[in-house]
N, C-alpha and C positions, 0 to 999 in steps of 0.2 A: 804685532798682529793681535787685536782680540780673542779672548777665546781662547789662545795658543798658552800650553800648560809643560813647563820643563818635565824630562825624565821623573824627577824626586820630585816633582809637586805632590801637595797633597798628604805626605808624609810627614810624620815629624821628628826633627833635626835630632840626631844622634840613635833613629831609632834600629837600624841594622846593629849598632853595638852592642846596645840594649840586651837584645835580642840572643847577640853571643855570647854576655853576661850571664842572664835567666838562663841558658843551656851549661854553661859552665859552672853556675852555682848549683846546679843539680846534677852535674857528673860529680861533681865533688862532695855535694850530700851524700849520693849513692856510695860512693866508696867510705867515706867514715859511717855514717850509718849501717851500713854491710860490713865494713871491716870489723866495726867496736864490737859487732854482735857474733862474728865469728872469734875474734878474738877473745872474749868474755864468754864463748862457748870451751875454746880450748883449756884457760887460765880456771873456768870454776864450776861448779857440780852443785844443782838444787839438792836441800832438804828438808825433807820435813819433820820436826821432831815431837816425837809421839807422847812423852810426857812431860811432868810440869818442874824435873827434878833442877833444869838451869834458871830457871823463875827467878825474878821478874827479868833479868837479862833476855831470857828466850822463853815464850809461852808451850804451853800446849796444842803443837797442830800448828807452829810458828811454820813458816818455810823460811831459810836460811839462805846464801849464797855463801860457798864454801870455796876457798882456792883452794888448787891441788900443790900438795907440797910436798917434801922429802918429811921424814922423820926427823932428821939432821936437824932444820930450821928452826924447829921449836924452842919456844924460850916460856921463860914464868909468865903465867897469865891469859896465854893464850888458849881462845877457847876449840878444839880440835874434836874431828871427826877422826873413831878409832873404829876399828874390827877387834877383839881379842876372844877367842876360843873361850879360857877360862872364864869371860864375863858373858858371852851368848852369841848366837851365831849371827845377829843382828848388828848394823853401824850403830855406834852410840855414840852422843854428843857431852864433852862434858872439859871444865877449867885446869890447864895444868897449875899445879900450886907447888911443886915442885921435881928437882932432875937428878942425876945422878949424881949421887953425892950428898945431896942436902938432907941434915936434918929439919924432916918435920917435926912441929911438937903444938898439942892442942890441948890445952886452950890455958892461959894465965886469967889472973882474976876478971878483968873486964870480958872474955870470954871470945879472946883475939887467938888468931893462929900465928906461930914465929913459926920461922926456917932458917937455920942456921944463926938463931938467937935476933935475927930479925922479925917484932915483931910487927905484922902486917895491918893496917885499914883495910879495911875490903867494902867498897861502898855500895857492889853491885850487889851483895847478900840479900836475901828476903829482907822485908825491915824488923828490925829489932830482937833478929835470927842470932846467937852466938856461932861462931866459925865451924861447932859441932856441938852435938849432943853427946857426945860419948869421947871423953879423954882417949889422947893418945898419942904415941913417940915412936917415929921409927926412922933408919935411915936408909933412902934411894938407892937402889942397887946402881951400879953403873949401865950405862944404856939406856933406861929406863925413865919411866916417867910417873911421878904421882898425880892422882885426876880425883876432881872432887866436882860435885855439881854444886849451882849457886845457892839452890835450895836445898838447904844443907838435910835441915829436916826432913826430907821425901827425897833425898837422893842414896842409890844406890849404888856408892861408887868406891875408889882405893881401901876407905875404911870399913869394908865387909868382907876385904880380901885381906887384912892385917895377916891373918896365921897363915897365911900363903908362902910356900917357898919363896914367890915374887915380893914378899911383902906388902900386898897388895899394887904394887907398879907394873904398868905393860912397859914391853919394848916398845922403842922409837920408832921402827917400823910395823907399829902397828896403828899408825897413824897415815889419814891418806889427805887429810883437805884440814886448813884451818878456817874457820869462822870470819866474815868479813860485812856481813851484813845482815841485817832481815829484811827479806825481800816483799813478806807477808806476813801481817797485816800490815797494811802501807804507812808510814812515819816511823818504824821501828829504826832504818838509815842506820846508818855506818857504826862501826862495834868499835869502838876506842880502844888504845892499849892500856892497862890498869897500872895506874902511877906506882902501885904499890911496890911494886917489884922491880923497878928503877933501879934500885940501887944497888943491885944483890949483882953477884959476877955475870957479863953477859947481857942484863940489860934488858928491854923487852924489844919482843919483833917490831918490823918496819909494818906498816900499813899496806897493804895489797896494792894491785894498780888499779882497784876497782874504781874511784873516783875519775881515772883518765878513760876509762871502756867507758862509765856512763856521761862524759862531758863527750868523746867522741858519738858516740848515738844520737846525744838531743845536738848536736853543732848540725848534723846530720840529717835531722829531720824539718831541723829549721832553714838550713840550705835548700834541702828540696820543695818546700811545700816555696818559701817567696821567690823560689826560681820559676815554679809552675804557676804561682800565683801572678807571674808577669806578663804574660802572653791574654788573659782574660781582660785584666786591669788597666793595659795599654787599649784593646779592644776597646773597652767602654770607653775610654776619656777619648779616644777619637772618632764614637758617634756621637758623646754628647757634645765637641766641638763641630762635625759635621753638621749636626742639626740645629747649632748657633747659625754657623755660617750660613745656613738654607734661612733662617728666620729672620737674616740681618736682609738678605739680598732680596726676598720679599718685602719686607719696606722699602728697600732703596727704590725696588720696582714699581712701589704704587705708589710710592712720592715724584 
């Protein structure tokens, strides 16, 4: 019979699948995109850091994203968020350069820092900054940690606490978040471990899991927006073959 039109006429072929696809590609966006961002809520703690003593590594007014860590974890190189009474009631940000045990000693003729007779590159330094300004040898209490900022010059760090009982070194657990990226201003991206310290006992730390929180987020965001993006996108492409088929069946009619 003319005129007479199946159930699924009119539709097109595979579109209920489709359909269950675009819906299930956005329940699964929502959850990585949700999950990454509670996750990366629990694993790491924004900061912002006030002066310019970690330069050019971290600026002035930099925001940071910081994992929350033990003091235990810390290795050479690592750049840590600490609290210490003797240095002020404020978190301060700044590079371990050595741990319990190690002699530090600064500076040999090219104006390099060794620890435990190794001596160090240090590439992230101001440029053309020697390791310090001011000679000096001491060795790490155990527990403890020696912290230097990158700008060696306008930091105010272990080597102002030399004649300290600590010798200038905080305790491990004075330590709450390691450094893993800067968040702001944008291209600062992911804080490398410094080769320097490779070889010394221990090694340096593993890399956060920051790179997998932010590939879950954007997998997540890209999930949801072409799962929503399906239901419009099908919409058009079948009125503008609706409106073929109406301008084909008008010729046929006037022919």
């Amino acid at each position: 019979m003319s005129g007479a039109r199946g159930v699924g006429d009119g539709k097109p072929p595979g579109g209920k699948p489709g359909s269950v696809l675009s819906g299930l590609a956005v329940a699964i966006g929502c959850v990585l995109f949700l999950g990454g961002f509670a996750w990366g809520a629990v694993l790491y703690k924004p900061y912002t850091v006030p002066t310019d003593s970690m330069a050019p590594t971290i600026g002035k007014g930099d925001r940071v994203l910081a994992q929350r860590i033990d003091g235990g974890e810390v290795r050479r190189g690592d750049v840590v968020v600490f609290q210490d009474e003797i240095w002020g009631a404020l978190p301060m940000v700044k590079r371990v350069v050595g741990v319990g045990g190690d002699k530090v000693v600064c500076c040999d003729k090219q104006g390099r820092l060794s620890v435990d007779g190794k001596v160090l590159e240090e590439p992230y330094l101001q440029a053309h900054e020697p390791a310090s300004m001011t000679q000096f040898s001491t060795t790490v209490p155990k527990g403890r940690l020696f912290l230097m900022g990158d700008h060696r010059s306008d930091s105010l760090d272990s080597r102002v606490h030399l004649t300290d009982s600590s010798h200038g070194a905080v305790p491990r657990g004075a330590v709450t978040a390691r450094v893993d990226a800067t968040a702001w201003p944008l291209g600062g991206g992911i804080m490398e471990r410094p080769a320097a310290f490779e070889a010394l006992p221990g090694g340096v730390s593993r890399p956060g899991p920051l790179r997998l929180v932010l590939t879950a987020v954007v997998t997540g965001a890209v999930l949801i927006l072409a799962g929503a993006a399906y239901g419009p996108l099908t919409r058009r492409r079948r009125g503008g073959r609706g409106r073929r088929d109406e301008a084909k069946e008008k010729v046929a009619a006037r022919g």
